[in-house]
C-alpha positions in Angstrom: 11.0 9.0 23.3 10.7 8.3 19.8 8.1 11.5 19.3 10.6 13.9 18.2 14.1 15.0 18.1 17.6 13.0 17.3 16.6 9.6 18.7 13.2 9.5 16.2 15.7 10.9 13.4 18.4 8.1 13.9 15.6 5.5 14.2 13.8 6.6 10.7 17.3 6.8 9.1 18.5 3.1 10.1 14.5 1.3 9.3 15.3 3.4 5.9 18.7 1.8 5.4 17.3 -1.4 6.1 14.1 -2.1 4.4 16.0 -0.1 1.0 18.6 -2.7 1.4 16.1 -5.4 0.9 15.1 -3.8 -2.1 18.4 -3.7 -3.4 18.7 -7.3 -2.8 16.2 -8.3 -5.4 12.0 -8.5 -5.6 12.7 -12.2 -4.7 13.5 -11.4 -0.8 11.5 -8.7 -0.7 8.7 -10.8 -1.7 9.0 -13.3 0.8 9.9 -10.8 3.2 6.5 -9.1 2.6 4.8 -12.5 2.5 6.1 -13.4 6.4 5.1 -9.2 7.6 2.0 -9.7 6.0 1.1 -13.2 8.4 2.4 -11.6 11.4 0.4 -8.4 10.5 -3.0 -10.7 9.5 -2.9 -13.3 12.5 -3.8 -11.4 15.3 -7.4 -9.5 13.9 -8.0 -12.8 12.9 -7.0 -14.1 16.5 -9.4 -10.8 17.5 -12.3 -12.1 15.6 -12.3 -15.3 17.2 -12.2 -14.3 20.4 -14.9 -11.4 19.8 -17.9 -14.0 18.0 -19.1 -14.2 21.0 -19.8 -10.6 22.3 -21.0 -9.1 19.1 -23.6 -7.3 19.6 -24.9 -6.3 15.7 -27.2 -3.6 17.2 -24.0 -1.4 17.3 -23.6 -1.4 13.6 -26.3 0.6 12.8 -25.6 3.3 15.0 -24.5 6.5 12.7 -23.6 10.2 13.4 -22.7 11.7 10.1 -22.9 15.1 11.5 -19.3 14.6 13.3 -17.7 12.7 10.6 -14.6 14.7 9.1 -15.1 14.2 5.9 -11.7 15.5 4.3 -10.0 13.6 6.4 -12.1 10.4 5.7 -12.1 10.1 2.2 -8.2 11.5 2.6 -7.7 8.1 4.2 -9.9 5.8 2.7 -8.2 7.0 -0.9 -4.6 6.6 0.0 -5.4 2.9 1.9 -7.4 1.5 -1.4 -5.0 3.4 -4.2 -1.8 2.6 -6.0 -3.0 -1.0 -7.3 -1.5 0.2 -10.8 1.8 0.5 -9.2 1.9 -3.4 -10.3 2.4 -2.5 -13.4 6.4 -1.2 -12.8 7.1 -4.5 -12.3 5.8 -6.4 -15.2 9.2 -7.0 -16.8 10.4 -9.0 -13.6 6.8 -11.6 -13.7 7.4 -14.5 -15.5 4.2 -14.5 -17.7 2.8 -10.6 -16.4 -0.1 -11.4 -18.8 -1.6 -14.3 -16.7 0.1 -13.6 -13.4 -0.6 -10.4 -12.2 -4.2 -10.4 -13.4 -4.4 -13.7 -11.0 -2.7 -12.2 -8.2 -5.0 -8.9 -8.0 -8.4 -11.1 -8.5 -7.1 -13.0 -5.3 -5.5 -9.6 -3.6 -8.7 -7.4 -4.1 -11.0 -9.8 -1.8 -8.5 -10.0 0.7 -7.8 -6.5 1.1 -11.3 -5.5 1.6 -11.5 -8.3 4.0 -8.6 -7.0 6.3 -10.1 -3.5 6.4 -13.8 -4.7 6.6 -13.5 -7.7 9.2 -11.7 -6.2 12.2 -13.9 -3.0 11.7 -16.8 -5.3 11.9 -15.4 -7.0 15.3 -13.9 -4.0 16.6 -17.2 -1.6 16.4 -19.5 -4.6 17.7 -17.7 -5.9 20.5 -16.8 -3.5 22.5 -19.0 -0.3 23.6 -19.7 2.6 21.4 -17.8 5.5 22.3 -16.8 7.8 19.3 -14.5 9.9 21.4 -12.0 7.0 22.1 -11.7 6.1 18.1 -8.6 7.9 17.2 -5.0 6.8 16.3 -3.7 4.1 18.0 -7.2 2.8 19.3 -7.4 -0.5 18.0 -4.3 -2.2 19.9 -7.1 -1.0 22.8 -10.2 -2.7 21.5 -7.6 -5.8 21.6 -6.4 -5.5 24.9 -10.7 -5.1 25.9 -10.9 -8.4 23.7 -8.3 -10.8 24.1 -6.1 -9.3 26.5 -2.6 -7.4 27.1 -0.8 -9.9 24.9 -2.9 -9.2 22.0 -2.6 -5.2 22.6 1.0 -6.0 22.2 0.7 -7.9 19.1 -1.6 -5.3 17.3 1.2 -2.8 18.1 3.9 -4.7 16.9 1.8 -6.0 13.6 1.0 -2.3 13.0 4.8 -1.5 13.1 5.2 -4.2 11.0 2.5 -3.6 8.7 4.4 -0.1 7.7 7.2 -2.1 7.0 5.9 -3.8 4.0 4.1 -0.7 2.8 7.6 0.6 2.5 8.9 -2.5 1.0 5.8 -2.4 -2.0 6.3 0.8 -2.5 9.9 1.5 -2.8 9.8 -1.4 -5.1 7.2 0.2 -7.3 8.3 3.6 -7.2 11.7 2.1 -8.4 11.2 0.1 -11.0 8.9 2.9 -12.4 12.1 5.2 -12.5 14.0 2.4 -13.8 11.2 2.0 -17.3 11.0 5.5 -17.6 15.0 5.6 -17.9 14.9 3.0 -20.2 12.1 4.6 -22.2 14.1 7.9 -22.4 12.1 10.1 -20.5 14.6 10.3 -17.4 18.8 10.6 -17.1 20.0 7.1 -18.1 21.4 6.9 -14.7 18.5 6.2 -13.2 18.5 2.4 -15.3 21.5 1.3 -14.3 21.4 -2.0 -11.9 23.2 -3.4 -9.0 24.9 -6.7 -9.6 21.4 -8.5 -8.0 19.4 -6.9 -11.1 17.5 -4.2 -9.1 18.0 -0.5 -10.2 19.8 0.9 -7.6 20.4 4.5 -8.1 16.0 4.7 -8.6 16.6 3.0 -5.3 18.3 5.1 -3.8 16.5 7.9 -4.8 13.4 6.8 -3.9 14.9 6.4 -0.4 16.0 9.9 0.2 12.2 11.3 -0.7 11.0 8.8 2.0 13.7 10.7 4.6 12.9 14.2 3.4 8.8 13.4 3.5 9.6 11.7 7.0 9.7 15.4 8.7 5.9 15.3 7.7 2.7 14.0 10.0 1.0 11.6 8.3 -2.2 13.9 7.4 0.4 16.1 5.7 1.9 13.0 4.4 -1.2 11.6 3.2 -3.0 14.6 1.4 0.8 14.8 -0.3 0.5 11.4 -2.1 -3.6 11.9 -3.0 -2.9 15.5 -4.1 -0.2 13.8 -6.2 -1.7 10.4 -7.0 -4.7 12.2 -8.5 -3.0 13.5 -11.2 -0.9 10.4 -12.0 -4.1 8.6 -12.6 -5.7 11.7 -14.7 -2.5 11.2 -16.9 -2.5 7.7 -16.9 -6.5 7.5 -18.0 -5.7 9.8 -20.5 -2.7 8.0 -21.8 -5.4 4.9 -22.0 -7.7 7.0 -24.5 -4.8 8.3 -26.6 -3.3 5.0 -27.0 -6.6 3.0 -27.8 -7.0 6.1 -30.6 -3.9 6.6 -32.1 -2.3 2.8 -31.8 -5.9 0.4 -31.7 -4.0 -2.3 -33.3 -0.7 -2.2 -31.3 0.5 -5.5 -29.3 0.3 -5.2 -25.8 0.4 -7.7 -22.6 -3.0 -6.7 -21.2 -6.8 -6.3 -22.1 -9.1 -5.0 -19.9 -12.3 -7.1 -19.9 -14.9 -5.0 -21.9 -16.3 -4.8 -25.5 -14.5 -3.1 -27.5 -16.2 0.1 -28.1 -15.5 0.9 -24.3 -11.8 0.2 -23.5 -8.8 -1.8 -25.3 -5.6 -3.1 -24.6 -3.8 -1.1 -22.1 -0.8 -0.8 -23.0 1.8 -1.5 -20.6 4.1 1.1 -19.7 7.2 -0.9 -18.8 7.3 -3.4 -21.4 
């Protein structure tokens, strides 16, 4: 029912109004809101796992047909899940002590990411047959229902709903506050740096919102081969921002240092400072 037509438009349009209200609200709420998605979203592969020890069967793990792999649309995927970790950046004004902080937080986050996409691959693919033709959108909340059970097909659905959610929550609040230093920094209209009474730059809100209801008329392929196509070349500029600063400013302050001797890599400078 949800497919297509007005009822799909009028639910995009209200989960829009929603989750950007969040963001309006502050980084604090939507911080604890992603906190409690991200649970809900973790508990039930982890529930999965559990239940599955005991019918792995390893011998399915080694079983490969790279002939009838689509590649494009692999590495499509596997780019867009594992990018936009810079997108931390953005929000380096609103981190009490960035320096310290955020390094922590993504030495913790990169171990637990590869986890949740490792993990219930591992248990889904060895405890339950092999049959390629079934793996296609949607087919996990199966291998749960083959695992635990109808109430655990539910819950995968429901944390994969969910799971969007805080997407949309981490990156609106990215996207955002990267409109709102580039305001501040001169490059955009001022407009865009103006903030609501909570603190948060609502008109970069706002904005950000409306691209997420114009790319909604998209399938996700489309939607995904969009952002690569587009990421790509944000991180060309960005690495080439990296080499012009370490040349032309070596001896600049800045709130970062990547870990490596100094004849490979600096300081990065930080963008939103």
């Amino acid at each position: 029912a949800l497919a297509n037509g007005l009822p799909r438009t009028i639910v995009i349009v209200a989960l829009v109004i929603a989750l950007t209200y969040l963001n309006y609200r502050g980084l604090t709420i939507v911080a604890w809101v992603a906190t409690v998605l991200a649970i809900f979203t973790l508990l039930p592969f982890l529930i999965m796992g559990v239940i599955a020890l005991p019918k792995l069967e390893p011998s399915r793990w080694f079983v490969v047909d790279l002939e009838n792999v689509q590649w494009g649309l692999y590495l499509n995927t596997l780019f867009w899940n594992l990018n936009y970790w810079d997108s931390v950046s953005t929000m380096a004004g609103e981190v009490e002590d960035p320096g310290k902080t955020i390094p922590k937080a993504l030495f913790y986050a990169l171990p637990l990411v590869v986890s949740v996409y490792f993990f219930p691959l591992l248990f889904g693919t060895g405890a339950v047959p092999l049959h390629r033709d079934l793996w296609s959108d949607g087919y996990f909340s199966d291998i749960a229902k083959i695992i635990g059970g109808v109430w655990l097909r539910l819950w995968v659905q429901g944390a994969s709903a969910v799971s969007n959610m805080g997407m949309f929550l981490a990156e609106m609040s990215g996207d955002s506050y990267q409109l709102l230093g580039m305001a501040e920094r001169g490059m955009l209209p001022d407009f865009f740096a103006k903030r609501s009474r909570y603190g948060t730059p609502f008109i970069s809100i706002l904005f950000s919102a409306s691209g997420v209801v114009l790319l909604s008329c998209l399938s996700f392929q489309e939607i995904v081969a969009a952002e690569n196509f587009m990421n790509c070349f944000a991180m060309i500029l960005e690495f080439l921002s990296f080499v012009k600063l370490r040349i032309k400013y070596p001896a600049a302050s800045r709130p970062y240092r990547i870990p490596l001797g100094s004849y490979f890599s600096s300081d990065k400078k930080d963008m939103q400072n």
